[in-house]
MIRO-724648 format. One record per residue: x, y, z of N, C-alpha, C in turn. Coordinates in steps of 0.02 Angstrom, whole numbers, plus 50000, padded with zeros to 5 digits. Example, Ala and Ser with C-alpha at 12.3 -4.5 7.8 and 13.67 -1.06 7.14 Angstrom:
<nodes>
506604971650390506154977550390506604983550390
506424988850354506844994750357506455000250394
</nodes>
This chain:
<nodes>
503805021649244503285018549284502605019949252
502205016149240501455014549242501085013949270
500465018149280500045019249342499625020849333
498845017649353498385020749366498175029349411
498535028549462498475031249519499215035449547
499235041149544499745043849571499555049349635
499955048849702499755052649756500235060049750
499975065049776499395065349794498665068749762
498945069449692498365070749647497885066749623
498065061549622497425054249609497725048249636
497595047849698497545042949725496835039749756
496885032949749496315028449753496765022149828
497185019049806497515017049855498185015949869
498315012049924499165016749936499795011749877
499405009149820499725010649768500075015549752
499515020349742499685028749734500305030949772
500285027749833500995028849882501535030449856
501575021449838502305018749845502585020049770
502095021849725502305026149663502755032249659
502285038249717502605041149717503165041249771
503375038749814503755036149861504335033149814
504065028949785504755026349769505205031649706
504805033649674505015038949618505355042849645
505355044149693505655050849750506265047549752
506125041749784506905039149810507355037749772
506965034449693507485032949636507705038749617
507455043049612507925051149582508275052849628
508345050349714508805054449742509525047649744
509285043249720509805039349689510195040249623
509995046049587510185047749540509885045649469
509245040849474509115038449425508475043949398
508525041849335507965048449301507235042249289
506775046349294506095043549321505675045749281
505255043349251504595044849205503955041449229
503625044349259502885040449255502275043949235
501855039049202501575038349158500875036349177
500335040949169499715041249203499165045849170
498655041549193498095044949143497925054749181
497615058049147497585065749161496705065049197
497125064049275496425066849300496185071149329
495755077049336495505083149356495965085449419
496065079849468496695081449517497205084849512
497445081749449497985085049427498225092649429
497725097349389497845103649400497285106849451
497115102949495496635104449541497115105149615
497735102849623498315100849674498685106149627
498795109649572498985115749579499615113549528
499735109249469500125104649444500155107349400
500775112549348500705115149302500875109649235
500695108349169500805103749112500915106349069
501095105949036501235107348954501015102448902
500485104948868500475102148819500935100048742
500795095548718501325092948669500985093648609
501265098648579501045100748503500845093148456
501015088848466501235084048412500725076048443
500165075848446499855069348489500295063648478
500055059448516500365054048492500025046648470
500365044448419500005041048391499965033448413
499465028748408499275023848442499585016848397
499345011548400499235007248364498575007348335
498425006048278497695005248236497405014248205
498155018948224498045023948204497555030248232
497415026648303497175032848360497555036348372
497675042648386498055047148426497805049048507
498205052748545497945053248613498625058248626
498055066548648498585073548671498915069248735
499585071048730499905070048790500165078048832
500165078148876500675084448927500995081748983
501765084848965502195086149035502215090249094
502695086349134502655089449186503335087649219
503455091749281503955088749327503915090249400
503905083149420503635084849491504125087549548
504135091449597504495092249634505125087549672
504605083349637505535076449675505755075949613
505705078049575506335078849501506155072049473
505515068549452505235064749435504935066849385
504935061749305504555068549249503845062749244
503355069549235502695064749228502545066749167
501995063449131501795059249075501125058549084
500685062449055499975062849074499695061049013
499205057049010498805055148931498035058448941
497945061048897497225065448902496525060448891
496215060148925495525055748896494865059348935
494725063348936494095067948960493555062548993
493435061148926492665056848923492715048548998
493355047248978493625040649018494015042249093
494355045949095494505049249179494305055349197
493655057449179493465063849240493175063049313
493195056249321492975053149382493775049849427
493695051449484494495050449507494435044249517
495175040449522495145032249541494895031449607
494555026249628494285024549656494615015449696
494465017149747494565009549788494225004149790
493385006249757493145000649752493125000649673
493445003449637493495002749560493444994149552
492964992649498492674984449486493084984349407
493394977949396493704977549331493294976649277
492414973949282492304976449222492164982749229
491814988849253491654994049232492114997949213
493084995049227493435001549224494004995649188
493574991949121494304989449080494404992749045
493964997349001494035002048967494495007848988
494615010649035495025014849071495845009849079
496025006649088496714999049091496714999449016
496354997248949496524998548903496725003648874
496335010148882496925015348854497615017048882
497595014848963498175016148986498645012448962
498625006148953498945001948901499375002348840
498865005048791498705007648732499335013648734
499145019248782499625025448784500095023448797
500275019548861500975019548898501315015148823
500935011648802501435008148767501595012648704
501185015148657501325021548622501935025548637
502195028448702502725030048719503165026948716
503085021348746503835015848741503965016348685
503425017048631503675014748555504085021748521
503745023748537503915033648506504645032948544
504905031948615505425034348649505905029348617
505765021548596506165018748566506585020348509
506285024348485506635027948407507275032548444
507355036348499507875042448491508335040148577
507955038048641507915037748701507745033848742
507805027748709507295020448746507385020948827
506805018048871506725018148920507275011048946
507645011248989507935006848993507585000449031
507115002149070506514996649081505844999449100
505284996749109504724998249128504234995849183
504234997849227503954995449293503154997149291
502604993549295502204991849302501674990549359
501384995649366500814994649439500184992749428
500154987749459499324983749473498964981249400
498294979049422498074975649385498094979549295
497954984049311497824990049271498184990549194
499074990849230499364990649197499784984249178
499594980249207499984973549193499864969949131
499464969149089499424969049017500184971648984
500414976448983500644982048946501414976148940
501444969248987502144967448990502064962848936
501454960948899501294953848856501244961648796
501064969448789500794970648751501764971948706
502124976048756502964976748729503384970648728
503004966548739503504961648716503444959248642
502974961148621502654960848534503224966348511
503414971648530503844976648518504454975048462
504734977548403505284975848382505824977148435
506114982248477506654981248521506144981448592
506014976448626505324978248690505904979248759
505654984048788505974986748846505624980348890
506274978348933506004973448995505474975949049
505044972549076504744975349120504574971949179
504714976549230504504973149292503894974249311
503644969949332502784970749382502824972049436
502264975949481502354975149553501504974649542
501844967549624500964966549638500734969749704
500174974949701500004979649762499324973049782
499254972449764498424968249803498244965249753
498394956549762498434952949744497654948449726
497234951849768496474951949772496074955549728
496304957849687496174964849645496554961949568
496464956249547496774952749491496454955849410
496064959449414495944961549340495414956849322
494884953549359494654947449293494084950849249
494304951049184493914953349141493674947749081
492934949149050492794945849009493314943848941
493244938348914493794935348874493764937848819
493444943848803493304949248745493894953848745
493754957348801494074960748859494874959848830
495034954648864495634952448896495834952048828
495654949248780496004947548692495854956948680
495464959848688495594967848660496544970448701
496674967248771497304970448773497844966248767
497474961848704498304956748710498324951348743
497964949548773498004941948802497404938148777
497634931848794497504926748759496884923148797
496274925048749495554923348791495504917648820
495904909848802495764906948830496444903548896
496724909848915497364908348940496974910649025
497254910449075497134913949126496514917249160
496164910949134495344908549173495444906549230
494704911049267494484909449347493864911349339
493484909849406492814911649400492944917949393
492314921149348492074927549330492444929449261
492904925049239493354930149161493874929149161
494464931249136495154929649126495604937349147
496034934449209496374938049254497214945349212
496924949149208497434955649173498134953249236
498074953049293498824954749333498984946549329
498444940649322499094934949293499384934749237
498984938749189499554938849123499854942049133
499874948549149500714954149162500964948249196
500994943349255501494940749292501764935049260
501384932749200501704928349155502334930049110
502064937449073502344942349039503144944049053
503114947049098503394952449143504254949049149
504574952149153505364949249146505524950049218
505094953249265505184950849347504914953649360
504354950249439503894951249457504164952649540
503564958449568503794958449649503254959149674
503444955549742502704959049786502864964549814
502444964149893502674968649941502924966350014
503244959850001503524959150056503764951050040
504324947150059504614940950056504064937950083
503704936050129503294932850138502844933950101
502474938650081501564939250022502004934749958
502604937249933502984934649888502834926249876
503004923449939502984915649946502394913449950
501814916749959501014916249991500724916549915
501054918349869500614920449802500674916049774
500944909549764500654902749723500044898549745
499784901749814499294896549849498764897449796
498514891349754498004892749707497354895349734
497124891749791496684893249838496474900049846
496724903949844496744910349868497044914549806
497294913849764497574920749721497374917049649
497264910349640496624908649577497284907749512
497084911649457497514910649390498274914949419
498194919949472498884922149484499444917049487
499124912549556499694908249574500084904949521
499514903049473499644896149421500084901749372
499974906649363500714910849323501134911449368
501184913249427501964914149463502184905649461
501934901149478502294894249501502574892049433
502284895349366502494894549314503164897749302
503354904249323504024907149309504614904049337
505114905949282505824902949277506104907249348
505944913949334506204918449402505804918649445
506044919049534505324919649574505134926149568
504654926949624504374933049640504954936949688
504944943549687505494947049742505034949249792
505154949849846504844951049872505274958349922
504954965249931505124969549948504594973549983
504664974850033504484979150101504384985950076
503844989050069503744995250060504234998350129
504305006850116504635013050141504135016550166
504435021750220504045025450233504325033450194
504085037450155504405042250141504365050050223
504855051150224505095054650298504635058750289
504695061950227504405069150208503665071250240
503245066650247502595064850264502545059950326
502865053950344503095051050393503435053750437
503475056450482503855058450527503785064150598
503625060850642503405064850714503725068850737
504315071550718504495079250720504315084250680
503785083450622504055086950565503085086950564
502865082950568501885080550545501715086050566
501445090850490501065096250501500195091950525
500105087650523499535084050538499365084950641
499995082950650500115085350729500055089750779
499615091050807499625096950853500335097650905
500455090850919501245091850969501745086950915
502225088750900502805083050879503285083950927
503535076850926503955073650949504695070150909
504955066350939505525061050907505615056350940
506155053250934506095044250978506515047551034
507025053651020507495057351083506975059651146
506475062351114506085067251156505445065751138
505115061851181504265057851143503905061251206
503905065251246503585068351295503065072051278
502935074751201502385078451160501955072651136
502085066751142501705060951104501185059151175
501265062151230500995061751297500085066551285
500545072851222500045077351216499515074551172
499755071151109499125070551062498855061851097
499115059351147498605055651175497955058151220
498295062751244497715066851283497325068551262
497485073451193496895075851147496435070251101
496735065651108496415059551080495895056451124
496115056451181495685052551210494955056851243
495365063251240494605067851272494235069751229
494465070351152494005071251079493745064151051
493845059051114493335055551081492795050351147
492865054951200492545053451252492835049051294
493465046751301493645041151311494055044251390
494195039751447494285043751525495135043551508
495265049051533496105050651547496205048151600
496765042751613496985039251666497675038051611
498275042951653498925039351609499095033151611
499145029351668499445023251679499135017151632
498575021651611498175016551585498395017851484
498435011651424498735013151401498185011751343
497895016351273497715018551213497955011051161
497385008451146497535004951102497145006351050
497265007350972496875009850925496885003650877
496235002250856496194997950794495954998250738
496244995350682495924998150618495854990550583
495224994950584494854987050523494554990550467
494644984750411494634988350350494024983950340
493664988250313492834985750299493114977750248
492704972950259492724968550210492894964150209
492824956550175492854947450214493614946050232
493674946250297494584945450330494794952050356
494234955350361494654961850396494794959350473
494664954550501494634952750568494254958150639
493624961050592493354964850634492984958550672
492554952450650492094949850705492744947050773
493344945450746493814945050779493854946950841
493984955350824494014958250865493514960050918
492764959350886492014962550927492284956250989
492304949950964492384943251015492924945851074
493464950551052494024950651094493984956651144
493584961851123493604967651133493264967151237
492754964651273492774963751325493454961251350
493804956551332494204954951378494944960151365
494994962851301495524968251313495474973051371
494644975551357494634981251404494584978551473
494554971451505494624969551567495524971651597
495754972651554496834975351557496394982951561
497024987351582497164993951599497214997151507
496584995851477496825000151415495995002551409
496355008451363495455011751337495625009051252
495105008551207495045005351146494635010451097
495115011651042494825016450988494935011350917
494345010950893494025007050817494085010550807
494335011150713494365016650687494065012250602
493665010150596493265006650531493305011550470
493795009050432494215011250348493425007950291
493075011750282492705009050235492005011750266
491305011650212490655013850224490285006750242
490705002850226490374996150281490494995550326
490324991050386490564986550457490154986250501
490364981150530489684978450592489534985450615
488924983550658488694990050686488744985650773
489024981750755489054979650825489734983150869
490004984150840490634989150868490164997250922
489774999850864489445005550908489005005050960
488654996450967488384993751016488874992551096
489304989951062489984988351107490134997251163
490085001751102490415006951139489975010051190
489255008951178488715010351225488925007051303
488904999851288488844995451344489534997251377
490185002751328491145002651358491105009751386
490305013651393490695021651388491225023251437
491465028751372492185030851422492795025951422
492825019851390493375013751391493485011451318
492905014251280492765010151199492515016051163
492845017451077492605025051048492555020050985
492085020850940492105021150869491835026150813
492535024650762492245028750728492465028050655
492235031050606492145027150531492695032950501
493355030750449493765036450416493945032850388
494235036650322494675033050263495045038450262
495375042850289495785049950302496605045450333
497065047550276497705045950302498155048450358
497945054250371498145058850400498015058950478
497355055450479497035052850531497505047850555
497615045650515497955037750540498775038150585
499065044950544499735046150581499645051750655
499115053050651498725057650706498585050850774
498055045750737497925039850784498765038050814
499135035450779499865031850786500305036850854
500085042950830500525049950875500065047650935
499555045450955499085045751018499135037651069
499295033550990499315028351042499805026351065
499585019551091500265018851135500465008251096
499695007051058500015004051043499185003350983
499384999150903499124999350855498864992250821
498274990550852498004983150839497904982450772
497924976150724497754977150654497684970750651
497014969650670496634960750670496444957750592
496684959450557496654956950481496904950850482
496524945650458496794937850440497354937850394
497414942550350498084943650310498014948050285
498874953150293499004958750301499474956850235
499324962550143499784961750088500304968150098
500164973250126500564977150156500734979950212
501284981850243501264983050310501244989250330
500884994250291501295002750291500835000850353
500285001950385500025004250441500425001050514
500814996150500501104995450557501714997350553
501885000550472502515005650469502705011050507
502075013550503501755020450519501935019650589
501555014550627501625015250691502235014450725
502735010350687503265010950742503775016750724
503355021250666503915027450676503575031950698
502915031950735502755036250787502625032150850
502905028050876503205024450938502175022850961
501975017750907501525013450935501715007450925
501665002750974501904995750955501304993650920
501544989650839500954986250818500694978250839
500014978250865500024971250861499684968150802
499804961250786499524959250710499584951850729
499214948850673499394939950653499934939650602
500454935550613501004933550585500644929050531
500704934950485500384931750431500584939350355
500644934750311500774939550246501494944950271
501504952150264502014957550255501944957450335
501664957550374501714957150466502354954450470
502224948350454503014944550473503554946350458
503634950350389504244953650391504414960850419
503674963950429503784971050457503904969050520
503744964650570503464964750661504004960050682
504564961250729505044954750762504574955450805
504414950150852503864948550908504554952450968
504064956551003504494957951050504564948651099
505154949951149505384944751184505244947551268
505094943851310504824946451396505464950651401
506024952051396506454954951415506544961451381
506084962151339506214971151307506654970851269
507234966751258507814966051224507924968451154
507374963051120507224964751051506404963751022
506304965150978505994964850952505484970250940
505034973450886504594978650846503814978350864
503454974950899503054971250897502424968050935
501994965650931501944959950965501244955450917
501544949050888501494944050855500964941450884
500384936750843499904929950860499994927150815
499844920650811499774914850764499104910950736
498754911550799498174908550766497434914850787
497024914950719496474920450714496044919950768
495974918250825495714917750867495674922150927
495124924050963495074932051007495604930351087
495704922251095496164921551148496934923351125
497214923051052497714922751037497974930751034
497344934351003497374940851010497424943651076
497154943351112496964945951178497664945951177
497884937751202498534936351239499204941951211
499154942051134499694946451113499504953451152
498784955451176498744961451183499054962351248
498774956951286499154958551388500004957751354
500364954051339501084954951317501174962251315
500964964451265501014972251253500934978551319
500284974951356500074981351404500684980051443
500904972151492501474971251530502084975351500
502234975051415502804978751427502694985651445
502074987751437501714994551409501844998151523
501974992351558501914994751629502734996051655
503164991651606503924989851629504294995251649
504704997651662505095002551657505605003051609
505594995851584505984996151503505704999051453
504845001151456504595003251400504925008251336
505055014151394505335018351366505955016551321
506215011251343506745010851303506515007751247
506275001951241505614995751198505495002651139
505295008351158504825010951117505305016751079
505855018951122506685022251083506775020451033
507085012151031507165006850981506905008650934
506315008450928505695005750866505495010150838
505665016750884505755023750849506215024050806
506835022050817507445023950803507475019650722
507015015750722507375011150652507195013850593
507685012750544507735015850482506945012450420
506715014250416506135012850385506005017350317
506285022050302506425024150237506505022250175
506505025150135506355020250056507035019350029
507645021250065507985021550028508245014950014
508085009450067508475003050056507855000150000
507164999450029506844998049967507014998349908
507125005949887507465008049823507895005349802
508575005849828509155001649794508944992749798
508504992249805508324984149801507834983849730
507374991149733507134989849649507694988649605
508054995549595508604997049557509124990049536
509094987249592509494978949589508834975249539
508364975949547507784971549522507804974249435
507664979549431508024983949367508454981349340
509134981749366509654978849338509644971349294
509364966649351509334961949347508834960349269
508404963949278507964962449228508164965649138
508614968549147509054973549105509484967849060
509804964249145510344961349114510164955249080
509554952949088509214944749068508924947248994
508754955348998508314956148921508944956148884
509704959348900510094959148866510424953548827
</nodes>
């Protein structure tokens, strides 16, 4: 694997996750794992012992670059490339593709250096590829005398690499190939490249040719012979999980959720908000920035709190209306906001509520409404992007469904999903509604054996 970003020593976004998430799961499938990442101060700052490699390694054009090992506790071997001058600053979320192509090119540069060196004694049997960053690297090994196949994964499809056409010909692509406004796109050439490409969910999968919206991407996926796969991120237990969340002041399970009674309480009195049980915690998270569906929500937010719920904003980013903290003046005691980019927070929020709004016009991953239904918050969302495959709309009868679904971006459509929710939120079926949704397997392991099939597949086409 190839990566900018690995958690939890340099992570920037939940890229970083599902890197190390999935690496976990492929080694407890038995497969042996290498990833491959630049050396940033994190590293032995999280307490990460390395070894340096007597012998650098050598580049194309006759650069060298120190490499050191490692092995991580999930029996995953890492692969660190040294660059002082170029990563002593940790990755970042608002990282901009020109200021950090120079940083994507050496990673490039190295990861592929290895492929080449490992080709002589140990070839990698394929190479998986994260984000814009590294998506070059599938046009750079295929120049390779024996080139290891490689799969892409697309984490945020909004985040395309476009770099100047200088740029883009320094890592191998073709300056005048995979133009959009601003420069020529690094993650549509990996998806041109790439011997199979995935998203993060069957629906974002099908959503990524709209030219409209994903630019030179689409026009490389609608171009491939193979589609896109599309696969549902995991939750890894190890960190996921409401019996076990050292993050938790009370844990619980879906058997015994009577402690999930506790960190609502402490939730709601640490953030001013009135304790009335009957009445039911809805938490929302808007992610600073155009489609987070925060004005959405400011429009919706009176008539939620006209239902039996108190309302906690929780604004992911150093932007956002300030009309939210206006709102909470005119709600005291019914309405809390407050500004975090803390993950930890987020499985803390999930343990408190009772149910997890996520007003985004389109959702490319679903971990936050992952999160919530394995600490028994129902998520509500727009059926739109990875929602639709994470959320079955619950049904009036409690019967089935994960959920509760809208269709159109609008504060009546929202609302309405929200009273659905509070009604079941009064039923006496709840408890059971919320057993269920506890109970479902959300683990990486099926993810995993669906890479490993994607692997294969791509193995068997280079063959």
């Amino acid at each position: 694997m190839v990566t900018p970003e690995l958690s939890p020593y340099a992570r920037a976004t939940q890229a970083g996750d599902v890197v190390a998430a999935l690496s976990k799961a492929l080694c407890q499938l038995d497969h042996r794992v290498t990833i491959a990442v630049p050396r940033y101060p994190g590293f032995e700052a999280g307490g990460l012992l390395a070894a340096r490699r007597l012998t650098p390694l050598a580049l194309s054009g006759g650069a060298e670059v120190t490499v050191l090992d490692a092995q991580l506790p999930t029996g995953a071997t890492l692969t660190l490339f040294d660059a002082p001058a170029l990563f002593e600053r940790a990755p970042s979320e608002s990282e901009t593709e020109a200021r950090d192509v120079d940083r994507a090119a050496f990673l490039c540069e190295a990861a592929t250096g290895l492929v080449r060196q490992r080709a002589e004694r140990e070839p990698f049997d394929v190479v998986h590829l994260h984000g814009w960053q590294a998506a070059p690297m599938a046009a750079l090994l295929s120049k390779l005398p024996r080139p290891a196949p490689t799969v892409l994964t697309i984490h945020d499809a909004l985040r395309r690499g476009t770099v100047s056409p200088d740029s883009a010909a320094r890592l191998g692509v073709d300056r005048g190939a995979f133009r959009e406004p601003g420069g020529v796109s690094l993650l549509a050439a990996g998806a041109s490249a790439a011997r199979a490409v995935t998203a993060l969910s069957t629906t974002v999968a099908a959503d990524l040719v709209d030219a409209r919206r994903f630019g030179a991407l689409a026009g490389a996926l609608a171009e491939r012979k193979t589609p896109v796969t599309g696969i549902l991120n995991g939750l890894d237990y190890a960190m996921f999980n409401p019996a076990t969340d050292a993050a938790l002041k009370s844990r619980y399970d879906a058997e015994d959720p009577s402690n999930k009674g506790i960190s609502k309480t402490e939730m709601l009195r640490g953030r001013g908000l009135e304790i009335d049980p009957p009445r039911a915690l809805v938490v929302a998270i808007v992610e600073a920035g155009t489609g987070s569906g925060g004005e959405l929500l400011e429009k919706a937010i009176p008539a939620i709190l006209r239902n039996q719920a108190c309302l906690l904003v929780v604004i992911r980013g150093a932007e956002g209306s300030t009309r939210f903290e206006s709102l909470a003046k005119e709600y005291t005691g019914r309405l809390s906001v407050e500004r975090s980019t803390d993950d930890a927070l987020v499985r803390r929020l999930c343990a408190a509520a009772d149910f997890l709004l996520l007003p985004a016009e389109y959702e490319g991953t679903a971990t936050f409404a992952r999160c919530a239904q394995r600490y028994g918050a129902l998520p509500v969302a727009r059926a739109t992007g990875a929602h639709v495959d994470a959320i079955v709309d619950t049904d009036s009868a409690l019967d089935t469904g994960t959920g509760f679904l809208y269709d159109d971006a609008t504060p009546d459509a929202l609302v309405g999903a929200i009273a659905r929710g509070l009604s079941a939120y009064a039923s006496a079926d709840w408890p059971r509604l919320r057993r269920r949704v506890m109970r479902l397997d959300l683990s990486w392991d099926r993810p995993a054996r669906r890479y490993a099939q994607v692997y294969r597949q791509a193995i068997t086409v280079a063959g």
